[in-house]
C-alpha positions as CSV (number, residue, x, y, z in Angstrom):
1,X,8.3,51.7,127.5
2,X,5.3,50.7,129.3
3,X,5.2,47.7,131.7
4,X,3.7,44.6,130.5
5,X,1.6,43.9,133.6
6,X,-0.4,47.0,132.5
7,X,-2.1,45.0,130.1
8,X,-2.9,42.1,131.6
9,X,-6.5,42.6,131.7
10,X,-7.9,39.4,133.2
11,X,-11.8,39.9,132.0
12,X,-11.0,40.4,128.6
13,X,-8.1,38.0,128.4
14,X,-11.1,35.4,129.4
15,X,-12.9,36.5,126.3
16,X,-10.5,36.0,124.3
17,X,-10.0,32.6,125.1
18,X,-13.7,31.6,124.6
19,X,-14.0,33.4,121.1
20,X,-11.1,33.3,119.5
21,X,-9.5,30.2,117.1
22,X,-6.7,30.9,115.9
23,X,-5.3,30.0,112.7
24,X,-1.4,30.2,111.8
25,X,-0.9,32.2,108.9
26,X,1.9,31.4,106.7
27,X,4.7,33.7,107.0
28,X,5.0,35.8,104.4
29,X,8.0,37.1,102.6
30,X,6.9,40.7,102.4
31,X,7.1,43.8,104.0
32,X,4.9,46.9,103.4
33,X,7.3,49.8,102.2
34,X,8.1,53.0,103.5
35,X,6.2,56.1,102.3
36,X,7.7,57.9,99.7
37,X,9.7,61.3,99.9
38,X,6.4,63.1,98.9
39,X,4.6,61.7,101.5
40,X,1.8,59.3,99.7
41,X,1.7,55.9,100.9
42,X,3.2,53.6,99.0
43,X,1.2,50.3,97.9
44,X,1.8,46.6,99.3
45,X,-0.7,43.8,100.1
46,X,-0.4,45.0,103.6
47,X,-0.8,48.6,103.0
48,X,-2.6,50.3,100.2
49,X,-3.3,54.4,99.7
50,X,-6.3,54.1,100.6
51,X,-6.9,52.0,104.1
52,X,-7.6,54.1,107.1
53,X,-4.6,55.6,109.2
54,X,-4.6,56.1,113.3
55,X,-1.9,57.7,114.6
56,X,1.0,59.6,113.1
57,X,1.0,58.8,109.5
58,X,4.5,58.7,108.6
59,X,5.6,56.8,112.1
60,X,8.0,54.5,111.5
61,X,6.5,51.5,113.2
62,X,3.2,50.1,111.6
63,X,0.7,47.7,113.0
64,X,-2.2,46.5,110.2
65,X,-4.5,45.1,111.5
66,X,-7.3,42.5,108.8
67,X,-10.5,43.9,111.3
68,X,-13.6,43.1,111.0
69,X,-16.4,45.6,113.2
70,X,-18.7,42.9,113.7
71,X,-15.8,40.4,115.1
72,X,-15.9,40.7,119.1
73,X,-12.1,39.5,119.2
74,X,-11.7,43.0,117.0
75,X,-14.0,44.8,119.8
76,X,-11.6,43.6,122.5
77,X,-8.3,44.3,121.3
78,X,-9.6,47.8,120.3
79,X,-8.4,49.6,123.9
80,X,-5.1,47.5,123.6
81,X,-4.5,49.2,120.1
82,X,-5.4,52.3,121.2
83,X,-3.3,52.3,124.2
84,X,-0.5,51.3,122.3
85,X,-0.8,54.6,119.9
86,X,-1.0,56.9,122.8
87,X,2.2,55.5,124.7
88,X,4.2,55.6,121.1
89,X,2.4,58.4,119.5
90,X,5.4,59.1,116.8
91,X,6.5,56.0,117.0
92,X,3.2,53.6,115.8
93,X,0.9,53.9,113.3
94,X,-2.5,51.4,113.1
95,X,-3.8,50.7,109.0
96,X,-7.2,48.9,109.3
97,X,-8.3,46.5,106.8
98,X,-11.5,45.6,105.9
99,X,-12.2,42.1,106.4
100,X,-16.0,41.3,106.2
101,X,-16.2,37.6,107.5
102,X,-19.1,37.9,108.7
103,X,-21.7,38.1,106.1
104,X,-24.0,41.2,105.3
105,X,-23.6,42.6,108.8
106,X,-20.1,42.9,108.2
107,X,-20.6,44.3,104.7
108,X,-22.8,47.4,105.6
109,X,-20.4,48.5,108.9
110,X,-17.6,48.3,106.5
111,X,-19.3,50.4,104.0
112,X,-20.3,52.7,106.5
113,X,-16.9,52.8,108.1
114,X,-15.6,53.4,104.3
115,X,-17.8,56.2,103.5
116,X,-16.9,58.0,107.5
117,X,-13.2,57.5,106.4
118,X,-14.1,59.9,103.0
119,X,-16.1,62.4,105.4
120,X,-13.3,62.3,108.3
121,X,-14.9,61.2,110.9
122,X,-13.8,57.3,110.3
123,X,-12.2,57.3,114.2
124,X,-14.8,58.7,116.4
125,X,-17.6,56.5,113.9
126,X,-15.3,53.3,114.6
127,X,-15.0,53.6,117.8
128,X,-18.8,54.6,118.5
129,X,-19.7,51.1,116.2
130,X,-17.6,49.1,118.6
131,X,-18.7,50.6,121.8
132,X,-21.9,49.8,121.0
133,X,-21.5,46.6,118.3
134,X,-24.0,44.2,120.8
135,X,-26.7,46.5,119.6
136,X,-26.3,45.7,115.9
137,X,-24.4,42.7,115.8
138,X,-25.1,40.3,118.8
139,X,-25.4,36.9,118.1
140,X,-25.2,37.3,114.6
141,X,-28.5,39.8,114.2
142,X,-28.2,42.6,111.4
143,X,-29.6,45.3,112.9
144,X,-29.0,48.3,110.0
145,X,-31.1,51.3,111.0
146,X,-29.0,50.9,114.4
147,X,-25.7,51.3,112.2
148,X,-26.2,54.4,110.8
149,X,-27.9,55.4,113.5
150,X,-24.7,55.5,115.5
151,X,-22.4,56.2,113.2
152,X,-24.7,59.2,112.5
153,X,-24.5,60.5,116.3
154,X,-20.8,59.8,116.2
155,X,-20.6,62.8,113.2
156,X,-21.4,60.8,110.0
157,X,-23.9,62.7,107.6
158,X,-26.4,60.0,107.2
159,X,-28.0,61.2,103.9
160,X,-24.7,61.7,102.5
161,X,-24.0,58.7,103.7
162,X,-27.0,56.5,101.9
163,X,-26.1,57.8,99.0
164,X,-22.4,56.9,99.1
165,X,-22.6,53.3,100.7
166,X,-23.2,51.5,97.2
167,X,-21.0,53.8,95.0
168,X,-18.3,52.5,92.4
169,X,-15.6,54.1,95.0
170,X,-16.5,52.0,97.8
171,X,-16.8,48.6,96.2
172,X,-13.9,48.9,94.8
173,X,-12.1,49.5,98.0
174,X,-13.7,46.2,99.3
175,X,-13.1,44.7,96.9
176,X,-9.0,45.3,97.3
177,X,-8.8,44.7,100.7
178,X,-11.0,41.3,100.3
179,X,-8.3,40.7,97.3
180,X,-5.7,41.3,99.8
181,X,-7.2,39.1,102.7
182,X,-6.7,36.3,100.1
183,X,-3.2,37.3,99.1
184,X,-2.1,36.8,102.7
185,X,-4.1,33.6,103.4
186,X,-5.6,35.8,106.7
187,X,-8.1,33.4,108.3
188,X,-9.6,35.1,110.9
189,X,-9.9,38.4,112.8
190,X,-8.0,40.4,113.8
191,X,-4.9,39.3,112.2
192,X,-1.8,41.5,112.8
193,X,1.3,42.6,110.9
194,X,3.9,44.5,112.2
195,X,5.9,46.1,109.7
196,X,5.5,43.7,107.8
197,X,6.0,40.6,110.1
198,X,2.7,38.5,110.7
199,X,2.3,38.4,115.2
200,X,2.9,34.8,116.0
201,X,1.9,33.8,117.9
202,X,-0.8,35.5,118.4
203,X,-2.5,37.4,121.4
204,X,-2.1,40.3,123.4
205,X,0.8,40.3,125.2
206,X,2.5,38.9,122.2
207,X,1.1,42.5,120.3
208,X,2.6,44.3,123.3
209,X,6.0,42.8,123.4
210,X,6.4,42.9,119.1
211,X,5.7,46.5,119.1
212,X,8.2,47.7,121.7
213,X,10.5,45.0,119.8
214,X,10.1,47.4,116.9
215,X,9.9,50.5,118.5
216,X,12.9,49.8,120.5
217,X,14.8,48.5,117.5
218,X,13.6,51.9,115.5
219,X,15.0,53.9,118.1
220,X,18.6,52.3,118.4
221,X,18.9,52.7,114.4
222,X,18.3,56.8,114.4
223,X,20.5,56.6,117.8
224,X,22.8,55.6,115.3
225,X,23.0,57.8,112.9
């Protein structure tokens, strides 16, 4: 277990005070199912086959996370989520869901992200988007060269790229996760689950303290056995 006081990063908690509103979501009856004996991931509102996996992807403790890469909240909780993968790294499991609230810019990051997830390079092109997300998404501007400018250093083949980002296969993926963002009522971003258990109330520490809940709880049951 990792001590709490690790993560109480002062700067960032300050951003997150001035950007974030947060909205209650309901509590919902539902929890996203185990994968099955074959391995494939089995389908929920929370969790569908195809939404982007970090971590091991059969751990037994899963945060999903309604992300949007333009949302700065999303930006800053980014090194909590990642920290929290590499202290329980067969233990947690991150599913990202695409949750374009804000407008176009949102759209074509998402696509992009989408289309790097098909070419497998979606965490190294995520995580080169957010490093640098001021330069094609501050204050609202829509910068899209810059996009696939980056995402193309960060390993994405841009020209397979171009022709991929308004394909069939990719709307429709959008469009089941924005289907999904209604199903659970989610409100804002990011908006957390874990297994299956919306984070309320919401904010870091509270993150922190849920997944060691789980994590701890996970490991007294195959104690157990």
């Amino acid at each position: 277990m990792f001590k709490k006081t690790s993560f109480m990063l002062a700067g960032t908690l300050m951003l997150m005070a001035a950007i974030v509103m947060v909205s209650k979501p309901a509590l919902l009856d539902m929890q996203a199912e185990a994968a099955s004996e074959n391995g494939a991931q089995a389908e929920s509102s929370l969790v569908r086959s195809h939404s982007p996996i970090l971590g091991q992807a059969d751990a037994p403790v899963t945060i999903v996370e309604f992300f949007d890469p333009a949302c700065e909240a999303c930006r800053a909780f980014y090194p909590l989520t990642k920290r929290i993968l590499e202290t329980y790294p067969e233990k947690v499991r991150l599913i990202v869901r695409y949750t374009p609230f804000h407008g176009d810019v949102s759209d074509k990051a998402i696509r992009v992200l989408e289309v790097a997830r098909r070419q497998g390079v979606f965490e190294p092109v995520l995580e080169a988007l957010l490093a640098r997300q001021e330069q094609w998404a501050s204050h609202g501007s829509f910068d899209e060269s810059a996009i696939l400018e980056i995402a193309s250093e960060a390993g994405l083949d841009r020209a397979a790229a171009e022709e991929q980002l308004t394909s069939a296969d990719v709307q429709a993926v959008i469009d089941q996760d924005m289907a999904d963002v209604r199903a659970n009522q989610i409100r804002q971003t990011p908006t957390f689950f874990i297994n299956g258990e919306p984070l309320d109330p919401f904010g870091m520490q509270a993150l922190i303290d849920a997944v060691e809940r789980h994590v701890q709880a996970t490991s007294e049951a195959e104690d157990g056995q």
